[in-house]
C-alpha positions as CSV (number, residue, x, y, z in Angstrom):
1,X,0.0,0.0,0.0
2,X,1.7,3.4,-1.0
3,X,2.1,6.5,1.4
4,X,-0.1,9.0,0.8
5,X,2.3,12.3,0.3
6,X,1.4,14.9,3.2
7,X,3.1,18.2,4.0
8,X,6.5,18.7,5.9
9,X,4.1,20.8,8.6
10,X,1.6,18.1,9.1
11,X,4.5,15.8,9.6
12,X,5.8,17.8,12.2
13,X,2.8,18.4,13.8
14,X,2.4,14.2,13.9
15,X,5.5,13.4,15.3
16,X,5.3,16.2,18.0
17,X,1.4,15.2,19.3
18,X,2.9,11.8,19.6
19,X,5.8,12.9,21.8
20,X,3.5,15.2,23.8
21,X,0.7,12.4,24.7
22,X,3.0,9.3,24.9
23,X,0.7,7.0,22.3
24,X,-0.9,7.1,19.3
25,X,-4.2,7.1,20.2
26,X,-4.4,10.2,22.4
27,X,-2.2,11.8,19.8
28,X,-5.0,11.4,17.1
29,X,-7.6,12.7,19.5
30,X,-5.5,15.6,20.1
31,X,-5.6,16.1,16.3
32,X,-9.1,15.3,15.8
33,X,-7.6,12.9,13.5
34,X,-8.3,8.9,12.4
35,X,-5.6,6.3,14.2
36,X,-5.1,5.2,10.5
37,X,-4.1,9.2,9.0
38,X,-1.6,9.6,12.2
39,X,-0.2,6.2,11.1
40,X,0.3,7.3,7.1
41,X,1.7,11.0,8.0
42,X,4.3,9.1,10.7
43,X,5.0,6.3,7.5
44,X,5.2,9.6,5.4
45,X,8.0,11.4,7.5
46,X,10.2,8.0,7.6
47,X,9.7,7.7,3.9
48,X,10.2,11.1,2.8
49,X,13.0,11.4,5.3
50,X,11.7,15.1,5.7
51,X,13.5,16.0,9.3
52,X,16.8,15.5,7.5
53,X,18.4,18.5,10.0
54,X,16.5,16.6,12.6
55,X,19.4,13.5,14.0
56,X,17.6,10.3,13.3
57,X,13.9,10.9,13.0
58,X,12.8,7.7,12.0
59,X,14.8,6.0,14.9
60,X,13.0,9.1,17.6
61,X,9.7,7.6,15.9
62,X,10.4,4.0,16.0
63,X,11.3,4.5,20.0
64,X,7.6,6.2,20.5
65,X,6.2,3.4,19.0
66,X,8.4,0.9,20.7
67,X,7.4,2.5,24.0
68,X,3.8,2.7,23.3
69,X,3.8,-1.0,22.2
70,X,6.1,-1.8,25.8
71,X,3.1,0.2,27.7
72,X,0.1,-1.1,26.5
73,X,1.7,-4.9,26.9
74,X,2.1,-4.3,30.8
75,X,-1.0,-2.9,31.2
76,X,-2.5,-5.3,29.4
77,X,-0.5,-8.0,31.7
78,X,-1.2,-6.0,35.1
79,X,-4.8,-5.7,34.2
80,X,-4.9,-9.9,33.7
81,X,-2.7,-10.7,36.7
82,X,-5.3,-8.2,38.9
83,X,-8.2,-9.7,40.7
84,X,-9.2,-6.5,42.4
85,X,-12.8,-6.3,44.6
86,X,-14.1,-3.9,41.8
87,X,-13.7,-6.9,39.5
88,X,-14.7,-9.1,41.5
89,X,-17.8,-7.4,42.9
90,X,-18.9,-7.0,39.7
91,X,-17.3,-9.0,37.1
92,X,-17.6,-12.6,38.8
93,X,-20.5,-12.3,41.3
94,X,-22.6,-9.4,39.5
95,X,-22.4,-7.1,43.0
96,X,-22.9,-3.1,42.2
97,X,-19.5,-1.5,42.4
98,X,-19.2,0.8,45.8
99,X,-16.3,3.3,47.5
100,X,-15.0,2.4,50.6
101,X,-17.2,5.5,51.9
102,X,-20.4,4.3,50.5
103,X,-20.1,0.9,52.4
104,X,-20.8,2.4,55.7
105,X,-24.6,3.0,56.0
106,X,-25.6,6.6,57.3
107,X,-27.5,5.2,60.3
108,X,-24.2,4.3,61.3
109,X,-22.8,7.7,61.2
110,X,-26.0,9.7,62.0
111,X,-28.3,8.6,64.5
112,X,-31.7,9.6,64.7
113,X,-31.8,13.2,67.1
114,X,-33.9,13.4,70.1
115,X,-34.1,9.8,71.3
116,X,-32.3,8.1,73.5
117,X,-30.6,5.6,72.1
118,X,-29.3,2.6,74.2
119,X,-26.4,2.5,71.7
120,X,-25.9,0.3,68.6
121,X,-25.2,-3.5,69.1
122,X,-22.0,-5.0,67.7
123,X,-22.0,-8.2,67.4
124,X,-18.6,-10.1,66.7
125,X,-18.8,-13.9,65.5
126,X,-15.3,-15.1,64.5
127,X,-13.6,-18.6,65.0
128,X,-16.4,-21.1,64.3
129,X,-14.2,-23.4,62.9
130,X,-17.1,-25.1,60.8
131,X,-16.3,-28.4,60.1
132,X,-14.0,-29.1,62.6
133,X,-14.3,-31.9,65.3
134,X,-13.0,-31.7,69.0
135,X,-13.1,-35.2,70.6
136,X,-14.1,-34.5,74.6
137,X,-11.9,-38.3,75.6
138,X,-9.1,-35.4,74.4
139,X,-9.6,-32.8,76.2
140,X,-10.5,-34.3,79.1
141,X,-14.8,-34.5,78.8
142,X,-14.6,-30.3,79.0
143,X,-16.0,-29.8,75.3
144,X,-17.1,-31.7,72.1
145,X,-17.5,-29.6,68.9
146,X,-18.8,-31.4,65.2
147,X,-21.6,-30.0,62.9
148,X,-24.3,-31.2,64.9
149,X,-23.0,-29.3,68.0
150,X,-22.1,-26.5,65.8
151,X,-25.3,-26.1,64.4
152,X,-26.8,-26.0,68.0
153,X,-24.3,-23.6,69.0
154,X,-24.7,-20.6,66.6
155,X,-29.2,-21.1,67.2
156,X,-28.1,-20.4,70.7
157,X,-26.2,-17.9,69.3
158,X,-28.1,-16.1,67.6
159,X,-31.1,-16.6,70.5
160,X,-29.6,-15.0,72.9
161,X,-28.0,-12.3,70.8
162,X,-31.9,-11.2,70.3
163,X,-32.7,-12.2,74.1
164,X,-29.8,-10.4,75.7
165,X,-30.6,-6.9,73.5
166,X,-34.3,-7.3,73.8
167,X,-34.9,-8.1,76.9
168,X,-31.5,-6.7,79.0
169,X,-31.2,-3.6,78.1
170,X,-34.0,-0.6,79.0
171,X,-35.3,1.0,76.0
172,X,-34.0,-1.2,73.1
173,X,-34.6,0.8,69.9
174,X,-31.6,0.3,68.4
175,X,-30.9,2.0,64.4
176,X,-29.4,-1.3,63.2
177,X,-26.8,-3.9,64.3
178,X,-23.4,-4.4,63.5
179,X,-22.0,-8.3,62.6
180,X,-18.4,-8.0,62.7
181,X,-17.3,-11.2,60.5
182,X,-14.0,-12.2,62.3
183,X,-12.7,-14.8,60.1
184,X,-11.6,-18.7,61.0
185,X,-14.9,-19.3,59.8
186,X,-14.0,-22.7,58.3
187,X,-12.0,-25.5,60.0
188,X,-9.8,-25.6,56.6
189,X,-7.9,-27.8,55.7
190,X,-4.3,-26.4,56.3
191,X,-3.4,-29.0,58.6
192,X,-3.2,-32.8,57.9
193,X,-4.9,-33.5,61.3
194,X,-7.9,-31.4,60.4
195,X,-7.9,-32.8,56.4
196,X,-8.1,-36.1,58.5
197,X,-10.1,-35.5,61.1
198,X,-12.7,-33.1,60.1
199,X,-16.6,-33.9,60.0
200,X,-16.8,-32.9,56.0
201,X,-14.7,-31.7,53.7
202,X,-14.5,-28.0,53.2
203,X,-16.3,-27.5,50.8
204,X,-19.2,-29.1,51.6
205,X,-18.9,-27.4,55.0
206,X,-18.6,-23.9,53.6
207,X,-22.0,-24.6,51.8
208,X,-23.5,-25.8,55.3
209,X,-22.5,-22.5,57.4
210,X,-23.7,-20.1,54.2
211,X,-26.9,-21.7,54.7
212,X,-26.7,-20.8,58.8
213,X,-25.5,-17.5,58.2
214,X,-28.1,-16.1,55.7
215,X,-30.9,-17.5,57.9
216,X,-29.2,-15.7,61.0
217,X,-28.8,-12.6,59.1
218,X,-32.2,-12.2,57.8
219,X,-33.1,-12.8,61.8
220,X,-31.4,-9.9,62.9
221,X,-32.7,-8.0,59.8
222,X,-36.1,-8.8,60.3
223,X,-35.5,-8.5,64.2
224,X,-33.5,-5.0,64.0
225,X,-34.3,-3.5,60.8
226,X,-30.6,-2.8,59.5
227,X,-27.5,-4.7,59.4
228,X,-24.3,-3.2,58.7
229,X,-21.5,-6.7,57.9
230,X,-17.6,-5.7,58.5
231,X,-15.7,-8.7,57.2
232,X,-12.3,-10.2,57.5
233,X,-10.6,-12.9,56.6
234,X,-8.6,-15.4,58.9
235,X,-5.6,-17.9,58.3
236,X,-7.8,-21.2,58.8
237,X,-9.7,-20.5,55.5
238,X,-6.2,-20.2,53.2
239,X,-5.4,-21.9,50.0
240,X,-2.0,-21.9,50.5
241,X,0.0,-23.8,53.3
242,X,2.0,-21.2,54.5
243,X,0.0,-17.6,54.8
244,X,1.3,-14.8,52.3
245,X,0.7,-11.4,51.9
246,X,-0.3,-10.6,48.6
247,X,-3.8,-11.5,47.5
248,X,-4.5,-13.0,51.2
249,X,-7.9,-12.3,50.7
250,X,-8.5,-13.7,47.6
251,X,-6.9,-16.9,48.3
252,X,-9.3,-17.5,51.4
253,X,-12.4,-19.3,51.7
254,X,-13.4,-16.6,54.3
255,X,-13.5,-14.6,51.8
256,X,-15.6,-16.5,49.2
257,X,-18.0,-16.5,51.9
258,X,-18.7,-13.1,52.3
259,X,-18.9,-12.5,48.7
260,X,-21.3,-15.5,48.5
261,X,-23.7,-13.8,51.6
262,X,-23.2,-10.3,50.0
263,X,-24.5,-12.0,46.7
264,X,-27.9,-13.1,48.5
265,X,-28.7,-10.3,50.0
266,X,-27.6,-7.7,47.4
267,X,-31.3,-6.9,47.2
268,X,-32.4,-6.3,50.3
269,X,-31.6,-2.8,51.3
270,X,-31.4,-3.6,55.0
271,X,-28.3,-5.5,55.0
272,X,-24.9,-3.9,53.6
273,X,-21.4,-5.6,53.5
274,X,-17.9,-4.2,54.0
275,X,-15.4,-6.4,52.6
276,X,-12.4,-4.8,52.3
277,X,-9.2,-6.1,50.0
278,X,-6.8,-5.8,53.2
279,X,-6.5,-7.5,56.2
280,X,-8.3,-5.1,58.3
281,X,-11.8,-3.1,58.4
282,X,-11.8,0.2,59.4
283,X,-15.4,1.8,60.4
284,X,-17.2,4.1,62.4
285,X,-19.9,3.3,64.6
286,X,-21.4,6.9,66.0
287,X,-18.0,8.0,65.8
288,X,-16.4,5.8,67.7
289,X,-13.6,4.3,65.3
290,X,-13.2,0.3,64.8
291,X,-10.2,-1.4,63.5
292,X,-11.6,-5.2,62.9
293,X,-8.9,-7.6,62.4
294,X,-8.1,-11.2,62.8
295,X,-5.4,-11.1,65.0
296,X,-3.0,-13.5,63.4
297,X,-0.2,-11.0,62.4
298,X,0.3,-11.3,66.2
299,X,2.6,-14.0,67.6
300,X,4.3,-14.9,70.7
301,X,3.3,-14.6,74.3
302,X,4.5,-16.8,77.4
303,X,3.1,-18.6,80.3
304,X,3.0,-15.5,82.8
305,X,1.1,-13.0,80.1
306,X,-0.4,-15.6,77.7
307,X,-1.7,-13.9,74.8
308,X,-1.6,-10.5,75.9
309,X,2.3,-9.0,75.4
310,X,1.4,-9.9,71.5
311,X,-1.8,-8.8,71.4
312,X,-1.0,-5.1,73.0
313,X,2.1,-5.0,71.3
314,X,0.7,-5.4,67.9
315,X,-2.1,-3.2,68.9
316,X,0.6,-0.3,69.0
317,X,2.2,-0.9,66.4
318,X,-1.1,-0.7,64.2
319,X,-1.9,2.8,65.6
320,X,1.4,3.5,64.3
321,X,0.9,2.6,61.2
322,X,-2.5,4.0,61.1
323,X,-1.6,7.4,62.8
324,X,0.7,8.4,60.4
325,X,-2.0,7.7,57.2
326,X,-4.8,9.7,59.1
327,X,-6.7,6.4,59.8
328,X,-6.5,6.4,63.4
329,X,-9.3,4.0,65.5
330,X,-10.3,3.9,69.3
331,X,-10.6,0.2,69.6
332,X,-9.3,-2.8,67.6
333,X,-11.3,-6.1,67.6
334,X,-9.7,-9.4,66.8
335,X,-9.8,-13.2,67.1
336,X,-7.5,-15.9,66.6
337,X,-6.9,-16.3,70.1
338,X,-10.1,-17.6,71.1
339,X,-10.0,-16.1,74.3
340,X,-12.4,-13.5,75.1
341,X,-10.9,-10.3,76.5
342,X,-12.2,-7.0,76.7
343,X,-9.3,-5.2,77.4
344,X,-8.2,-1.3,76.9
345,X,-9.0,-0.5,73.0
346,X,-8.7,-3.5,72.5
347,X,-11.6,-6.5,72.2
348,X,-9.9,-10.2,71.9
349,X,-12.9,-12.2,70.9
350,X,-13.7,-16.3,71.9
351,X,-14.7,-18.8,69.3
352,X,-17.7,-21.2,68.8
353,X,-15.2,-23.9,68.7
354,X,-14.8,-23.8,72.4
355,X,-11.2,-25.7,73.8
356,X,-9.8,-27.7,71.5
357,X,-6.6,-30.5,71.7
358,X,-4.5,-28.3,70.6
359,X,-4.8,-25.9,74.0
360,X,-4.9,-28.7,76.0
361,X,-1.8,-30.6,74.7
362,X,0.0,-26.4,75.3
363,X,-1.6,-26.2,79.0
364,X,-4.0,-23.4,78.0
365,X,-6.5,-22.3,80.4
366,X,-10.0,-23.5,80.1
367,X,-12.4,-21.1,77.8
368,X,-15.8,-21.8,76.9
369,X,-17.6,-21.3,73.4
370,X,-18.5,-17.6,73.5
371,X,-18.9,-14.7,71.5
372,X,-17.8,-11.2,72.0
373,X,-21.2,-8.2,72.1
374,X,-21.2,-4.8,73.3
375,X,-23.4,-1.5,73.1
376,X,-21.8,2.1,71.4
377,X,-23.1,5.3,72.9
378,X,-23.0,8.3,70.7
379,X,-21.6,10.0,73.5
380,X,-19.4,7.8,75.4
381,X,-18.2,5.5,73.1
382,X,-18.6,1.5,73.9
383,X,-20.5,1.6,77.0
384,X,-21.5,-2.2,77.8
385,X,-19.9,-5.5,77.6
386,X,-22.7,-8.9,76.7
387,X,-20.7,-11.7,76.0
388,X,-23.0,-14.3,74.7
389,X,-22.1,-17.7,76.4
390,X,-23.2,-21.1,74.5
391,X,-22.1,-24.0,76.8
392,X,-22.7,-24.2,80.8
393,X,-19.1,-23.6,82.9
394,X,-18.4,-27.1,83.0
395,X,-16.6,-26.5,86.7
396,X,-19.1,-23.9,88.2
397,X,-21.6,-25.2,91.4
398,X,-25.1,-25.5,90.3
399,X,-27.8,-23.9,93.0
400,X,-25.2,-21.9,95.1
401,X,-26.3,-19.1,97.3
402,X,-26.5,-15.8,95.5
403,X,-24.2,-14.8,97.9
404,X,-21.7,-16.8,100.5
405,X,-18.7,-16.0,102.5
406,X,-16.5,-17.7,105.3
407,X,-15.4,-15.7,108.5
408,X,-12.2,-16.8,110.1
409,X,-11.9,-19.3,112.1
């Protein structure tokens, strides 16, 4: 196909569009030319070798077009190696596309004026270990934990979630609830003693607790009006052995969850989901700032302090971290530990597992299946504690005294 002949100032016009916008296309736009008449006037310069006082014009041109070529194949690769939310969301399970801002629900940030509120419930259910089986000849007849137990435990769960703010608490007209999703919802299969030992496999038990959670949630949507659902992934629920940084989320069957119960209840505008890429949710309940996490970037701990040189320690250094990026929070919530402890700005939550072989073979104290609650005051910030217990103390005294003491002797 032959060059069309164009002018020495439309070549020079070409070639310096091209070096201003960096490609071809934006070049033509520029011009309010076609892609295919930038092409033929660049061919026409090379040809007609009309830059002659210009140093190598067809080698300056041949490097834009190299470059432009280089460009478009890495974005082109970074756009197919990239499994962002946004795709995700919308791409893979059809979810509407929303900011980070969006997420959070303006009952959330804007109570209602003139009442008194109670507060707004949060609600933390993290370390049900679906799946997983604890045998009670192991751990000494103090707990047994399979699906049937399981099952039982998050309908008492969720029973005395609604009891304890219903019928506990004066004047319980509550905006909403918040359902912190803590992660370590799944047994997993990360360990050859729980590939072995488990009651299913996992996927067959991650189809069994979506099942329990979109009844519970359309409970406390039906029973409270609104749900707001912070989500986080654990490291039982990985697809890898070891836990890695990149893509943690996406390589979690935590995660698959939540986009499977954000998926089901994508209509109903009662219930919204906050599932963050990251390992941590940041929100705002009535201006009291959350940090919701899972807790296992924290290791260590001995047999005076347990759990808690780790826990307060990595506490700090996430304020740190957060501080100096302007997303500071009041109190962080976390998991993994399956111990509950409400302690200063920080909330360490229990499990629905309850104690497993693996604490008693270490020596751990006793701690029964129960998950973390508490009230926010728009005023005071988190104002009362309501752990939800599932199981009966196995070593407290039935029928004691409301009250007892011994004098000396």
């Amino acid at each position: 196909m032959p060059t069309p002949s164009c002018s020495k100032e439309q070549i020079q016009v070409a070639l310096a569009a091209v070096k201003q916008h960096g490609s071809k296309v934006k070049a033509a736009a520029s011009l309010g030319w076609t892609r295919g008449k930038l092409d033929n006037t660049l061919r026409a310069g090379i040809k007609q070798s009309i830059f002659a006082p210009t140093p190598d014009v067809a080698s300056e041109v041949a490097k834009l077009q190299d470059e432009v070529t280089e460009l478009r194949a890495q974005l082109k690769n970074a756009k197919g190696n990239t499994l962002d939310a946004t795709y995700v969301r919308r791409k893979i399970f059809g979810l509407v596309e929303e900011s980070t801002h969006t997420r959070i629900p303006q009952w959330l940030v804007d109570p209602v004026r003139g009442k008194a509120l109670p507060g707004v419930p949060v609600a933390m259910w993290s370390d049900w270990h679906w799946g997983e089986v604890v045998f009670p000849d192991q751990v000494n007849g103090v707990n047994e934990f399979n699906l049937e137990v399981a099952h039982a435990r998050a309908k008492r769960l969720l029973e005395r979630t609604v009891r304890l703010l219903k019928n506990h608490v004066v004047n319980p007209d509550y905006p909403g609830i918040v359902l912190c999703l803590g992660g370590d919802m799944l047994s997993g299969d990360i360990h050859e003693e729980l590939k072995e030992s488990n009651d299913v496999p996992l996927l067959p038990a991650l189809l069994d607790i979506y099942g329990v959670l979109c009844a519970s949630i359309k409970v406390l949507a039906d029973t409270f009006g609104k749900v707001f659902v912070p989500c986080v992934t654990g490291n039982h629920g990985r697809m890898s052995r070891k836990p890695q940084a990149k893509n943690r989320n996406f390589t979690n069957y935590d995660w698959l969850l939540y986009q499977l119960l954000a998926k089901h209840f994508a209509n109903d505008p009662r219930i919204s989901f906050y599932i963050p890429d990251g390992p941590d949710a940041l929100f705002s309940v009535l201006g009291h700032k959350i940090l919701l996490t899972h807790g296992d970037q924290f290791r260590g701990g001995d047999g005076m302090i347990g759990a808690i040189g780790p826990i307060t320690r990595g506490n700090q250094k996430k304020l740190a971290r957060n501080s100096a990026v302007n997303r500071e929070y009041d109190t962080m919530m976390i998991g993994h530990w399956h111990q509950y402890m409400p302690l200063h700005r920080t909330l360490v939550n229990g499990s629905l597992k309850g104690y497993d072989e693996y604490a008693n073979s270490n020596n751990f104290g006793f701690e029964p299946p129960i998950q973390a609650m508490f009230l926010v005051h728009p005023e005071h910030g988190i104002i009362m504690h309501l752990p939800v217990y599932l199981e009966p103390h196995p070593g407290k005294q039935e029928g004691a005294p409301w009250i007892q003491w011994q004098d000396k002797a």
